[in-house]
C-alpha positions as CSV (number, residue, x, y, z in Angstrom):
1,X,49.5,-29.5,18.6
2,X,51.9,-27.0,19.3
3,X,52.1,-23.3,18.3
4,X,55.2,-22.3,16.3
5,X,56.0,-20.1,19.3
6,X,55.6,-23.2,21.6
7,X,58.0,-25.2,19.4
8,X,61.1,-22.5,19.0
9,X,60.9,-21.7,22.6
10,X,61.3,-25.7,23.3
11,X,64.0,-25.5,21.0
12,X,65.9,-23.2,22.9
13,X,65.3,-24.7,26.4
14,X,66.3,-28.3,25.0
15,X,69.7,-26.6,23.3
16,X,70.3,-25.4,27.0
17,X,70.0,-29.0,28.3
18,X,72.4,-30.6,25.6
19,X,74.8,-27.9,26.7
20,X,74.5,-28.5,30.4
21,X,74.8,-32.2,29.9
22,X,78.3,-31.6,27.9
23,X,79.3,-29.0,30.7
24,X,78.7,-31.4,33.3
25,X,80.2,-34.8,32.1
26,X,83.1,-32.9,31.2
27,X,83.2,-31.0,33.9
28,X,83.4,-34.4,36.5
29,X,85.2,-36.3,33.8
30,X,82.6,-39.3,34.1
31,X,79.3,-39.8,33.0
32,X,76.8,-40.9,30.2
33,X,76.0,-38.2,27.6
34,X,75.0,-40.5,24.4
35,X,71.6,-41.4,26.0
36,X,71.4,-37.9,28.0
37,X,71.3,-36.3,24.5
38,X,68.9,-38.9,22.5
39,X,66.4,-38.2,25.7
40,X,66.6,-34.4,26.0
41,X,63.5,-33.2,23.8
42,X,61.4,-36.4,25.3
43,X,61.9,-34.7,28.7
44,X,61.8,-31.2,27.5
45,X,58.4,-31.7,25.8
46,X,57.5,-33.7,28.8
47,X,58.2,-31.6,31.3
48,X,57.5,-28.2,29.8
49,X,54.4,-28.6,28.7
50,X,52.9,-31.7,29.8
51,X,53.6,-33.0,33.4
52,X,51.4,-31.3,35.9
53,X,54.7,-30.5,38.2
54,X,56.5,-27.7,40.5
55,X,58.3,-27.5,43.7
56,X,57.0,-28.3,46.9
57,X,55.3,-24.7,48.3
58,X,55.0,-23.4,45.2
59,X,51.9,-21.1,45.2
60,X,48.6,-22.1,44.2
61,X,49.9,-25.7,43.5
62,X,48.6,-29.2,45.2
63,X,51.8,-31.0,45.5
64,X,49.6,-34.2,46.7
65,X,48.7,-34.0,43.0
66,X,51.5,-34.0,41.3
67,X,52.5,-36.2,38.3
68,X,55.2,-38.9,39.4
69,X,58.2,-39.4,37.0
70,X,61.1,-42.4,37.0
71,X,63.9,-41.6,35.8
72,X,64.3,-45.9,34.7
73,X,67.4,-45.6,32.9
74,X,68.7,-44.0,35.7
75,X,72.4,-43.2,34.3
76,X,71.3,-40.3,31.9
77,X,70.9,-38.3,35.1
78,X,72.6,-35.4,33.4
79,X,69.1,-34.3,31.6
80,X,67.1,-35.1,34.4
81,X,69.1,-32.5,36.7
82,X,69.5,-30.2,34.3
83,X,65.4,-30.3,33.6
84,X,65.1,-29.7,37.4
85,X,67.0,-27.0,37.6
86,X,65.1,-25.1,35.0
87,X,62.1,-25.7,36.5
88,X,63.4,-24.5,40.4
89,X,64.0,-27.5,42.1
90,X,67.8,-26.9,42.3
91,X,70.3,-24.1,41.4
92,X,71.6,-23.9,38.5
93,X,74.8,-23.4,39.7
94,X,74.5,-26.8,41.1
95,X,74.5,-28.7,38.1
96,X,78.4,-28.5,38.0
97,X,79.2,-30.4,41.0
98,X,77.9,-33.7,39.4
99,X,79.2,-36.5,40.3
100,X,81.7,-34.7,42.8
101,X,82.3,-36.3,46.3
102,X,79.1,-34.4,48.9
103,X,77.0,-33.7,45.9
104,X,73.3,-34.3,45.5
105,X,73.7,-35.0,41.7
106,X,75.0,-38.5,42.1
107,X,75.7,-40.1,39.0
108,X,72.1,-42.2,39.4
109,X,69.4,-39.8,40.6
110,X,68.6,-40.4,45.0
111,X,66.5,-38.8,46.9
112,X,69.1,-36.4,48.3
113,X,67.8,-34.3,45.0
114,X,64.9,-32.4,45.3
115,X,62.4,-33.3,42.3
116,X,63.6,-37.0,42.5
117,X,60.8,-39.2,43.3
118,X,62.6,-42.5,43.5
119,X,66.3,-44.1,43.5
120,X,67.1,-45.6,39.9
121,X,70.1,-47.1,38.3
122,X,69.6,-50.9,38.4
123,X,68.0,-51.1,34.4
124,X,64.7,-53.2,34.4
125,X,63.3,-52.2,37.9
126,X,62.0,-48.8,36.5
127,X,58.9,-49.8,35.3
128,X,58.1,-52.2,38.4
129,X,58.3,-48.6,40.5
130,X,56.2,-47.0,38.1
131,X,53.5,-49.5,38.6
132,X,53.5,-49.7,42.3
133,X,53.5,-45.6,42.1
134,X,50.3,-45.8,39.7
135,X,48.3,-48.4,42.3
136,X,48.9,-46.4,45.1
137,X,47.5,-43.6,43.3
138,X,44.3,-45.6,42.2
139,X,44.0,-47.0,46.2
140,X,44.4,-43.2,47.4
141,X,41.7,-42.0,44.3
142,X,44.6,-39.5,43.2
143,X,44.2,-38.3,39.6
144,X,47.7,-38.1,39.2
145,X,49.7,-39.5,36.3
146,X,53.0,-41.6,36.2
147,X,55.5,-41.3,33.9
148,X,58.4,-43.2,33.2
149,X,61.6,-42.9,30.8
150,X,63.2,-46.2,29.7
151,X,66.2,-46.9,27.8
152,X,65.5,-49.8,24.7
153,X,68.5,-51.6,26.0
154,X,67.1,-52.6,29.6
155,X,64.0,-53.8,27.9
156,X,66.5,-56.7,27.3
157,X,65.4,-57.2,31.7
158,X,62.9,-59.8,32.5
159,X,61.4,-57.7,35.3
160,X,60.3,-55.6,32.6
161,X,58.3,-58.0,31.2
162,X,56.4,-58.8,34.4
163,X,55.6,-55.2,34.7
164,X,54.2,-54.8,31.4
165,X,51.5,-57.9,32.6
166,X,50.9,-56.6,36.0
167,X,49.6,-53.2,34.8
168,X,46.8,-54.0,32.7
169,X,46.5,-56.5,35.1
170,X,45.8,-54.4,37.8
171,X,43.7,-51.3,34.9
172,X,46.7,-49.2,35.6
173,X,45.5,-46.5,33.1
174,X,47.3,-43.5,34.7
175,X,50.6,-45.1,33.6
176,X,52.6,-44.0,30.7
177,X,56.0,-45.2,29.3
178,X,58.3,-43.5,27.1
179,X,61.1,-45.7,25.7
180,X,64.0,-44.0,24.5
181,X,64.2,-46.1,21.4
182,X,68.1,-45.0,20.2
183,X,68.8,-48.3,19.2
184,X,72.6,-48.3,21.4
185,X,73.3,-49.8,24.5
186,X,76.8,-49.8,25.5
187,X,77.8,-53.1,23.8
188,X,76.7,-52.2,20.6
189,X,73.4,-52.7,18.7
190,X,69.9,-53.7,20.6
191,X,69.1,-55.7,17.7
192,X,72.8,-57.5,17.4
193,X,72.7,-58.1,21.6
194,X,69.2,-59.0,22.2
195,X,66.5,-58.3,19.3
196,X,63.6,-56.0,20.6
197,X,61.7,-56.0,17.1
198,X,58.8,-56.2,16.8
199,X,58.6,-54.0,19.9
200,X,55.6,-52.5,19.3
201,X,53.6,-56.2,18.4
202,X,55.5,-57.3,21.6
203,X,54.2,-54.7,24.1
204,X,50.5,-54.6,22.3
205,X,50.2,-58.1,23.1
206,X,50.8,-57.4,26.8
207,X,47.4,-55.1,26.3
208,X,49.1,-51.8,26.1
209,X,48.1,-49.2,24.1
210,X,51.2,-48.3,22.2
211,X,52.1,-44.9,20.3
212,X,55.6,-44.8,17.9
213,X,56.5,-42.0,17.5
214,X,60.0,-39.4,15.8
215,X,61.2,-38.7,19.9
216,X,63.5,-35.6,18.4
217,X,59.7,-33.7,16.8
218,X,58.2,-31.7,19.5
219,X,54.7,-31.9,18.0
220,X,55.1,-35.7,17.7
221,X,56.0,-36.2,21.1
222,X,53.8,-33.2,22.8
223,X,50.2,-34.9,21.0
224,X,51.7,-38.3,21.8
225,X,51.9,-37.6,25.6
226,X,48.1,-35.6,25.7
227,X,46.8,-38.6,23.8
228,X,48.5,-41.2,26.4
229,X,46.8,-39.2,29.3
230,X,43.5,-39.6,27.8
231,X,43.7,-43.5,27.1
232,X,41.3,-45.8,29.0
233,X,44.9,-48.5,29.4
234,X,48.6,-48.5,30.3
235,X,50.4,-46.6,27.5
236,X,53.6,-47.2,26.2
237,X,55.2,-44.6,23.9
238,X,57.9,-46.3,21.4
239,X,60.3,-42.9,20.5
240,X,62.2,-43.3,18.1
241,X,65.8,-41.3,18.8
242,X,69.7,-40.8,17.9
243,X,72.2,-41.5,20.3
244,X,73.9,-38.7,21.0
245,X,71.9,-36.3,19.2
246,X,73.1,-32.7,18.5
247,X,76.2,-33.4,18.6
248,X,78.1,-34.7,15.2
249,X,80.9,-36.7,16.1
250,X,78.3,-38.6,19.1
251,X,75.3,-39.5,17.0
252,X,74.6,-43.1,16.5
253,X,77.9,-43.8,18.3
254,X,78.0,-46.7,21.0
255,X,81.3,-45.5,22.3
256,X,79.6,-42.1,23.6
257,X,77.7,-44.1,26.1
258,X,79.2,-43.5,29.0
259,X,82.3,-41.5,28.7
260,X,83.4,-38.3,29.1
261,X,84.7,-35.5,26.4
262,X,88.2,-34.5,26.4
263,X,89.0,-30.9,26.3
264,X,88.5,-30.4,22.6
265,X,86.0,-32.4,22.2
266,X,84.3,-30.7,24.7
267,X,85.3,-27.0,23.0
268,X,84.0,-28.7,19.6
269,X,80.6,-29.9,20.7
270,X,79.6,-26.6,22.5
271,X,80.4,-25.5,19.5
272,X,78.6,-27.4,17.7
273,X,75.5,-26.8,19.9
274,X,76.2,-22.7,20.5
C-alpha cells in the first residue's frame, strides 16, 4: 500500500506524462494518444515505484540486473518516452522531436532509444519477447523480472495465445503482464470485433495467475504489481482503463486512437489537464 504522500506525488508525475503525450502528438501532427493516456498511471506506478530500473552507469546500480520491460503495444510510445525521460534516460527536451525525420523517438519504440529493450509495433509478438526475455533470465540464474504492457485489442493475435501456454510451460514465474483493458481498439469495441470476455476465465485456464484490477487507482495497481513479483507462476494483470483518460472530449472515444489534436483541441486538453 501506498502512503498518501506516495499517491499525490504519482499524481503529479502521471499529469506531467498526459501533458507530454498531448505536446508531442500534437507537436508531430501524428500519433496515438487514446491508449497513451488509458496506460499512463499503469506505467507511472510501474516504473516509479516498482521496476528495479536506471540508466546504464548509474551509481551503485547492477545494470545486469535490471528488470526488462516490452513496450507490446508498441504504438503508445508517447508514455513510454515520456516515462524515460523522467527517469534520465533521455532529455527532456527530446521528447518534442517525436516522430520527426533523425529522431530516436520513432513512432514504435527501437533500439536507437536508450531505455528501450526491444523493437515493438507488430501487436501479438509482445508477449512472445517477454517470454524468451524471462528464459534467458532463468538459464543465466538472473533474478530479474519481466514486464510487459499489452493493449486488450491485440489479444485478438493468435501468437498471443501460444505465449500464454509456453510460459507456464516452461515455470516462467519472473514474468508479469499488464493488459491495458480500455475496451477500444481502433475499429471500435473489443467485444463488437472479437469478444475477449471472459478474459480472466480464458487466461486462468492457460495456468496463469491472474489479478483485475481499476488500472487508473495507484494503490490498486502499486499492490497488484508487489503481489505479481511474489507469485510462484506467470502473472497476468487484467487493468481495467478509459481510453483517453484525462482528457474529456477523448475518453471512451475510438476515434482518439491514433490521431492527432488540432490546435484547439490541443489548447483545450492542456487545459483540461493544467
Amino acid at each position: 500500500m501506498l502512503s498518501q504522500t506516495e499517491v499525490n506525488e504519482l499524481k503529479e508525475i502521471a499529469k506531467e506524462n498526459r501533458q507530454n503525450i498531448i505536446r508531442m502528438v500534437h507537436a508531430a501532427k501524428s500519433g496515438h494518444i487514446g491508449g497513451s493516456l488509458s496506460a499512463t498511471d499503469i506505467m507511472t506506478v510501474l516504473f516509479h515505484k516498482c521496476m528495479n530500473i536506471a540508466p546504464k552507469g548509474s551509481a551503485g546500480f547492477d545494470y545486469t540486473k535490471r528488470d526488462r520491460f516490452v513496450l507490446s503495444k508498441g504504438h503508445v510510445s508517447p508514455i513510454y518516452y515520456s516515462i524515460l525521460s523522467q527517469l534520465g534516460f533521455i532529455p527532456k527536451e527530446e521528447l518534442l522531436t517525436f516522430r520527426k525525420l533523425g529522431t530516436r523517438l520513432q513512432g514504435h519504440p527501437t533500439l536507437l532509444c536508450p531505455g528501450v529493450e526491444v523493437c515493438t509495433g507488430s501487436l501479438g509478438q509482445g508477449l512472445s519477447i517477454a517470454c524468451g526475455m524471462a528464459v534467458g533470465l532463468k538459464l543465466d540464474k538472473n533474478p530479474a523480472k519481466v514486464f510487459a504492457l499489452m493493449g486488450d485489442g491485440e489479444l485478438q493475435e493468435g501468437n498471443v495465445w501460444e505465449a500464454f501456454m509456453q510460459a507456464p510451460q516452461r515455470n516462467l514465474d519472473n514474468i508479469i503482464v499488464i493488459i491495458d483493458r480500455n475496451r477500444l481498439q481502433i475499429d471500435g469495441c473489443t467485444e463488437n470485433i472479437k469478444a475477449l470476455d471472459p478474459l480472466d476465465e480464458k487466461i486462468r485456464a492457460f495456468n496463469w495467475e491472474v489479478i483485475t484490477i481499476d488500472g487508473h487507482d495507484y494503490n490498486q495497481i502499486y499492490d497488484a504489481i508487489e503481489s505479481a513479483k511474489k507469485s510462484t507462476k506467470p502473472v497476468a494483470i487484467i487493468a481495467n482503463t478509459v481510453k483517453g483518460k484525462g482528457v474529456s472530449f477523448m475518453e471512451n472515444n475510438a476515434g482518439w486512437h491514433g490521431k492527432a489534436p488540432k490546435d484547439d483541441e490541443y489548447e483545450l486538453a492542456m487545459k483540461e489537464l493544467a
